[in-house]
C-alpha positions, 0 to 999 in steps of 0.5 A, spaced: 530 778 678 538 775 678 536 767 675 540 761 673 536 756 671 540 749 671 537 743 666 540 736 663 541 732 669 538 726 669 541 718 671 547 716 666 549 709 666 556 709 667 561 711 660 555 715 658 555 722 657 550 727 659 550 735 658 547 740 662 546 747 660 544 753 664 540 759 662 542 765 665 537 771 666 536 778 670 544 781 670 549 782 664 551 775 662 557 777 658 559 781 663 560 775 668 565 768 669 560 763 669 563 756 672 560 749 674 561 747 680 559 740 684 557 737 691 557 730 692 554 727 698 558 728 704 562 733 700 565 739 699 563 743 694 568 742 688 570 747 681 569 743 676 570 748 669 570 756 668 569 759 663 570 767 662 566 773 660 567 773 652 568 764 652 575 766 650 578 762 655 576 756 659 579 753 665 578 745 667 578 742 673 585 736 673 580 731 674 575 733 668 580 735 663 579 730 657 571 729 659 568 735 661 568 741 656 564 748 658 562 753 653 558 758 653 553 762 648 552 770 650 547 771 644 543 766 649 545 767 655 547 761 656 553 756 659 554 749 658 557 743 661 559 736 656 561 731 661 562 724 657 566 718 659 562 718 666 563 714 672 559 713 678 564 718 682 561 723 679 554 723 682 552 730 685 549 735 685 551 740 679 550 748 680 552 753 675 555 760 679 556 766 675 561 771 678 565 777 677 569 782 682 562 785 685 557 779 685 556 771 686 550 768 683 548 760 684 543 757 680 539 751 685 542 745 681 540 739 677 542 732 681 546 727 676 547 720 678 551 715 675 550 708 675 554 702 675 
């Protein structure tokens, strides 16, 4: 049974940092993209970072570089997300997806909120 467990959100006052982590099981982990997506309230869903299969490269959305980091540990079956200098805008929800040419796996998400 394919799982993507989502942990770390919480309530950050803003400029805070918070890290989210994602703990993977049922499927080849190492074999998979993972990425960090976002949905705010009354918003698209929003790509926020990718990283590939071997952690070898990532990609971070325009808006997030300088703040949010992705890595990943294959040994562990786990992928994070470091998101610091938060800002109110960033109150959403936060899901972790692992994707390859064949397969799309969702965690359920975990709520972040940034106050003013």
């Amino acid at each position: 049974q394919v799982q993507l467990a989502v942990s770390g959100g919480g309530l950050v006052q803003s400029g805070g940092s918070l890290s989210l982590s994602c703990a993977a099981s049922g499927f080849t982990f190492s074999r998979f993209t993972m990425s960090w997506y976002r949905q705010g309230p009354g918003k698209e869903r929003e790509l926020l970072a990718t990283i590939t299969s071997t952690g070898g490269s990532t990609n971070v959305a325009d808006d997030m570089k300088g703040r949010f980091t992705i890595s990943r540990d294959n040994a562990k079956n786990t992928v994070h997300l470091q998101m610091s200098s938060l800002k109110p805008k960033d109150t959403a929800m936060y899901y972790c997806n692992a994707s390859n040419a064949w397969l799309d796996y969702w965690g359920r998400g975990t709520q972040v909120t940034v106050s003013d």
